[in-house]
N, C-alpha and C positions, 0 to 999 in steps of 0.2 A: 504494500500500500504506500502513495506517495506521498510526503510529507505535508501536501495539501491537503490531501483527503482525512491524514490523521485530523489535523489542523479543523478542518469544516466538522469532523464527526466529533472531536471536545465540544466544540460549540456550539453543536447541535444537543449534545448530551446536558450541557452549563446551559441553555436557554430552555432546553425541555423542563429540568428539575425546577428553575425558577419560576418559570411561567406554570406548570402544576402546583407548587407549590403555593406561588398569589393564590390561584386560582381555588385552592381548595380552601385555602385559608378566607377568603372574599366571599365566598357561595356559603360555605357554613355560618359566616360571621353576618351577613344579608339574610339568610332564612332564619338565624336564631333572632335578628330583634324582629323581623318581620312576624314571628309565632311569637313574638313578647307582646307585641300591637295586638297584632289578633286578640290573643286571651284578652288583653287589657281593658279593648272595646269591642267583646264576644255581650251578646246581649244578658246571658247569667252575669258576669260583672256588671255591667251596668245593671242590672236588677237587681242586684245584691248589694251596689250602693244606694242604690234609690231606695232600700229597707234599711240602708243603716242612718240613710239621712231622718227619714222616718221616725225611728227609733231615738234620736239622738233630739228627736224635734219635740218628742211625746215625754223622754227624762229629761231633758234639757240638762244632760251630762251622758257618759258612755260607763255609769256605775252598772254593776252584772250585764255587763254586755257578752260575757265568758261566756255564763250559763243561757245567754239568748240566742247566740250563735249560730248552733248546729241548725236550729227552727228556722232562721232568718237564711241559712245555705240551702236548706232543702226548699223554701218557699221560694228563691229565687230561681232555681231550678224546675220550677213548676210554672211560674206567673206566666213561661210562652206555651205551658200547653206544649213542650217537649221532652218530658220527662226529666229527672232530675237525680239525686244523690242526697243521701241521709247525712249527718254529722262526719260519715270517714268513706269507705271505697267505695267504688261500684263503677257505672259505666252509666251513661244516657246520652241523649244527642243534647245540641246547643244551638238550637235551631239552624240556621244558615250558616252559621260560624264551625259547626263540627262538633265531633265531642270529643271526650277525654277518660281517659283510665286513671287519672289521677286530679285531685281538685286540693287544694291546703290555698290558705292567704293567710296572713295579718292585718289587723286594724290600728293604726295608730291614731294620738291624739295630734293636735294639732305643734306640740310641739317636739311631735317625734315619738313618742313612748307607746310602749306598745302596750294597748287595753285590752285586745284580744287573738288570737290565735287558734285556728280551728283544730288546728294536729300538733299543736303543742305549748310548752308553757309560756304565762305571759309575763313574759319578762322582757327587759332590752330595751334599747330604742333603735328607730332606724336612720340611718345617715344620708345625708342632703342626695350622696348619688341614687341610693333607694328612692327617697321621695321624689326626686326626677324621673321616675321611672313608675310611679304608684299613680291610682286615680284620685285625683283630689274630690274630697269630698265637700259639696260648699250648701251653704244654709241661709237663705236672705242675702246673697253676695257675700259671704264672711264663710272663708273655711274653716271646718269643723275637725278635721281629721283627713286621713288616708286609708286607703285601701288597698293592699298590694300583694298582689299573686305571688306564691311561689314560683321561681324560673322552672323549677321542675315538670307543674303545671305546662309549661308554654311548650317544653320538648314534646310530651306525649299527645297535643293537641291535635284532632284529627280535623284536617282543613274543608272546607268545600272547595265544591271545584271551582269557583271564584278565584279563592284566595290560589290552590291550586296552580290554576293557569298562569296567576301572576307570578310564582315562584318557579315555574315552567318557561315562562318569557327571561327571568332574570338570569336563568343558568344558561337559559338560548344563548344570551347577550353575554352573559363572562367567556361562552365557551371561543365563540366568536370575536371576540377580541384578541383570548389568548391568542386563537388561531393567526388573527392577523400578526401578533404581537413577535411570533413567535417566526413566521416568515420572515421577516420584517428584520426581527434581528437576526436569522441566519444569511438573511442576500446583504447584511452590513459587516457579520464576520466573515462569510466567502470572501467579500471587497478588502476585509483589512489582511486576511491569511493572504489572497494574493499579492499585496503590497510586500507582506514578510519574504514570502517563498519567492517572490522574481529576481530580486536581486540574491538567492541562496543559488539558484539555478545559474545566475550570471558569474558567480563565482564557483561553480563547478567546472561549468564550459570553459571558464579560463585555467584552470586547474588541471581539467584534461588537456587543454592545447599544451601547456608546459609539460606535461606528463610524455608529452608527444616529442619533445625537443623543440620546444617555438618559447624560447625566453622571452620573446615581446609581446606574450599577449597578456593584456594586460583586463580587469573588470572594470564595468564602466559604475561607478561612485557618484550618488547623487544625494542620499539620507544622512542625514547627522546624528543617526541613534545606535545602536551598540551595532545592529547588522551593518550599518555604513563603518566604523570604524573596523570591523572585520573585515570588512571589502577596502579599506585604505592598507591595513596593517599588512592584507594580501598581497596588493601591491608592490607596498615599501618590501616585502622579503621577493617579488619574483625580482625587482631594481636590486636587491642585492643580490640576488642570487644571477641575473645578466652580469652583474659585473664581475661577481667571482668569478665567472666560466671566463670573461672575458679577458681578467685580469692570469687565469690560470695558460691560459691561451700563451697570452705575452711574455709570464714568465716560461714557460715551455719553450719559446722561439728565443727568448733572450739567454736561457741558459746552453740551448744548441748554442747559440751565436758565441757564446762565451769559452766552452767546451773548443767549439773548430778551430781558433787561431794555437791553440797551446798546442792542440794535439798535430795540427798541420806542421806546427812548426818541430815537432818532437819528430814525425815521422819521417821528414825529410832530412832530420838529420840523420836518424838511426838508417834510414835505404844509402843514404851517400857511406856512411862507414862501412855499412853493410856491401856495397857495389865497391870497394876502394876508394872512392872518390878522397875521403877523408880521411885520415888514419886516427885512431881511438884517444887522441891525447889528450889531456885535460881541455885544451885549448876548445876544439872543436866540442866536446863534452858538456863543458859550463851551461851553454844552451838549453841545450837538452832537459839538464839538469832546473836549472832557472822555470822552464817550461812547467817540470811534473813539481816544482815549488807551487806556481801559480797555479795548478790544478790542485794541489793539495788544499793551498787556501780558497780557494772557491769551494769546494766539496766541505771545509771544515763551516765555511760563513753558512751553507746551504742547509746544515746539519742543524746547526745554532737556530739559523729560522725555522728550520721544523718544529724544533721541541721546543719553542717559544710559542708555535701557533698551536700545537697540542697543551698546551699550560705546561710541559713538563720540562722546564729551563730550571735542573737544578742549582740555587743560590745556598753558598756555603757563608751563611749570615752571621756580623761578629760585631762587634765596636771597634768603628774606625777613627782614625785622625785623616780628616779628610785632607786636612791642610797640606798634612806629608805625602799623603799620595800624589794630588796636585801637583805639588813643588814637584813632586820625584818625575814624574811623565813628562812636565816642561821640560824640566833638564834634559830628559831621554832624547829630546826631539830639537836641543840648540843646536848642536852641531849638525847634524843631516840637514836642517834648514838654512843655514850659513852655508854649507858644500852650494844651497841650490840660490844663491844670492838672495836670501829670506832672512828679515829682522823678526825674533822673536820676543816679545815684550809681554810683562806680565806685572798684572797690580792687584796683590793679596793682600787679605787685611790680615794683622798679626794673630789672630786665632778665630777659627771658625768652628760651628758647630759639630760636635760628633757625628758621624754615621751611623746605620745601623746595614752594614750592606756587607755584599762579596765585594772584596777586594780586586781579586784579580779581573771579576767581570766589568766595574767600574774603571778598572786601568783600561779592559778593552776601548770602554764609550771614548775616552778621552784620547786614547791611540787611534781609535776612527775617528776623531774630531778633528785633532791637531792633522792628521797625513792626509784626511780631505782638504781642507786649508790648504797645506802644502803642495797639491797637487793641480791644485787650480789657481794661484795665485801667480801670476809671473814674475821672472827675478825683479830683482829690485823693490820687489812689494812687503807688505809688514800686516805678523797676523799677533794680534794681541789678546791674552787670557786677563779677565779678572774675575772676582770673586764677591759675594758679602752675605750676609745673612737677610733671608728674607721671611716673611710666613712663619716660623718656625723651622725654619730648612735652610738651605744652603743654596744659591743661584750661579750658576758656573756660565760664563760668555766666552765664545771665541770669535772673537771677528778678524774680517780678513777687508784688505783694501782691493781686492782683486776684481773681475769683472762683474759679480753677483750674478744675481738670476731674479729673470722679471717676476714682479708681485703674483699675477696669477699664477704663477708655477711654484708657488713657496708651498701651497699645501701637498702637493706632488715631491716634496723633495725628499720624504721619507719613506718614497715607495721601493720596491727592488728594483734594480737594473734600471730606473729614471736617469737619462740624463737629457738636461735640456738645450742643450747647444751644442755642436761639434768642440766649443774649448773646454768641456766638460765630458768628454769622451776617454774609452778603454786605454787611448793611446796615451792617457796622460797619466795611466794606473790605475788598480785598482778595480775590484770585481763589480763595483756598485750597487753594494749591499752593505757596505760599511754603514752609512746613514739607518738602512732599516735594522741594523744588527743593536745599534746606538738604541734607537726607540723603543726597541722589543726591553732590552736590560732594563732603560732607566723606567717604564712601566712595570717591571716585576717588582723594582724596591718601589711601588706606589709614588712614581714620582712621574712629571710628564719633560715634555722636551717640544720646542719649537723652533720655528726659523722667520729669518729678517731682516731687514733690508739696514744696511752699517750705512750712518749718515754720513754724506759725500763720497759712497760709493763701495761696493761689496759687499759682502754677507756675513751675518748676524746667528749662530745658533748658539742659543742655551738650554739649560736644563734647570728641574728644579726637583734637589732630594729634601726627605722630610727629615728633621733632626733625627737623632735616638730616642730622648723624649718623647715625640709627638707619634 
């Protein structure tokens, strides 16, 4: 069954119970005051006040009205000449009105209390909703008392067929309502179920298309209520899921690309030794050698980005002096950057916050930071570190005066294999993963990293680690 169909048959089953439910509740609640009227203004009531008025006219009080009672109930039931009922049961008709297998009332005084009771004692008084519902009994314009049937009396009342037809018409009219009521609200929840169910259907079909291999198809989104945000959230993952395949794509071609020049260049040397051309000397060798280096560290940075994107980048975490590690890496990286006509410059403040980090992985970021610097910067140019406390953490900058890289491509700068200009190319080193190896670390110790434009020219990346403390 379709989720439509469930959908329409809840709410056929929730309009059927409620509209039964009015409806039985409405038709009982209509025929019980409707048999409360009847008896009320059955002509033995009325005859039976008309001898209590009587009575009340002849003592001018309702003193032994007890012991008159039962007299005054059977003569009422006699005065149409339709038979009638002694002091307690029996059966008789009530002229037009029907009769009954049960008869009991009370008589109250006028202000409430009860003077008499035919089936039981006289005690009590009765309360303003009774007397709204009792015949009043009135003498000269001035009432005397009340008269009020047992409700029990009004159930067993056998109606004519007057009264009858008209309780006949009244359940015609509830049933007929229902009916309408009940159509009525089921062609308003088919209308609202199919509002739910078109867009659950639009986001199948686009679910199968991608199941199919078609990452661009996307559900068309128009509600603003949970199912709309289930059809955006579908969306936002098939856009992420395009770009992964796409981004996996690119890494696939760029790690080929990366893979051919070392091994091209490894293989023409080992066939020249191999053919004599070259004879086995260090000389010739070195190459080669340098080659299955570069292969080594690209397969090592490829490794790193695996189990950084599996979460499983293990960090061997300790208390650091961050300041000395710092110092220590600058130092590593003066002289290599003098060999390449590079000033390297650095302003630390004299003690910075502890770490709580790997050491050696931390050395990494700062050895990919400083050697990309170095390798894009041209001789004669100056990459500067400083340092200070920020947030609770530590802020590390390296900038370079070299040629940077335009504003829209700073958020690309930490992706793998990006490079965005030919003087940001293999030929200048480096696997071009050093940057995304940087960002993977400094997010394991909960810290972030960005990139930026060095004022009057070059690029800008820092990071930010959280104290030990924090």
């Amino acid at each position: 069954m379709s989720l439509y169909r469930k959908g329409l048959l809840a709410f056929a089953l929730v309009i059927l119970i409620a509209v039964g439910t009015v409806f039985l509740l409405v038709s009982r609640q209509a025929e019980g005051e409707f048999r409360q009227y009847a008896l009320l203004y059955s002509g033995r009531t009325q005859n039976l006040g008309t001898a209590l008025i009587a009575y009340y006219a002849t003592q001018n009080s309702w003193d032994d009205l007890q012991a008159t009672l039962p007299n005054l109930s059977a003569g009422a039931g006699t005065q149409q000449g339709q038979g009638g009922r002694g002091a307690g049961r029996g059966s008789g008709q009530w002229g037009v009105q029907g009769s009954t297998e049960f008869w009991d009332f009370r008589v109250a005084d006028v202000s409430g209390k009860v003077v008499a009771h035919l089936e039981g004692d006289v005690q009590g008084t009765i309360s303003r909703a009774e007397m709204a519902q009792a015949l009043p009994l009135n003498l000269d314009g001035e009432t005397i008392g009340y008269l009020l049937p047992d409700p029990s009396s009004a159930h067993t009342i056998v109606l004519g067929e007057p009264e009858q037809q008209y309780l006949s018409q009244i359940r015609v009219a509830l049933w007929t309502g229902a009916a309408v009521a009940f159509v009525a609200a089921l062609l308003v929840g088919g209308l609202l179920m199919r509002g739910i169910v078109a867009p659950v259907k639009r986001l199948t079909r686009a679910a199968e298309t991608i199941a199919q291999g078609n990452l661009e198809a996307r559900a068309a989104v128009s509600a603003r209520d949970e199912i709309g945000q289930l059809g955006r959230a579908f969306n936002a993952m098939a856009e992420n899921l395009a770009r992964s395949q796409a981004a996996r794509q690119v890494q696939t071609a760029d790690i080929a690309h990366e893979l051919r020049n070392p091994l091209a260049v490894l293989r023409g040397t080992l066939e020249a030794i191999a053919d004599g051309i070259y004879a086995p000397t260090p000389e010739n060798l070195d190459p080669a050698l340098a080659q299955v280096q570069t292969l080594t560290r690209l397969v090592e940075d490829l490794r790193v980005l695996a189990l950084a994107d599996a979460g499983e980048l293990y960090l061997e975490r300790h208390p650091l002096n961050f300041a000395v590690l710092l110092a220590r890496e600058i130092d590593a990286h003066r002289i290599p950057m003098r060999e390449q006509g590079l000033s390297l410059s650095c302003s630390l403040p004299v003690a910075l916050p502890e770490i709580h980090g790997d050491s050696d992985r931390l050395a990494q970021v700062l050895n990919n930071l400083l050697a990309n610097a170095a390798h894009h910067v041209p001789a004669g140019g100056e990459v500067r570190v400083s340092a200070h406390m920020d947030q609770h953490g530590v802020v590390v900058q390296i900038a370079d005066n070299g040629p940077g890289v335009p504003e829209a491509d700073l958020p690309r700068l930490f992706e793998r294999f990006w490079r965005g200009d030919p003087s940001r190319s293999r030929d200048t080193g480096g696997s071009g993963l050093g940057l995304a190896i940087a960002r993977r670390i400094i997010e394991a110790h909960e810290g972030r990293i960005w990139a930026a434009a060095t004022p009057g020219g070059g690029l800008t990346v820092a990071f930010w680690l959280p104290g030990a403390e924090s």
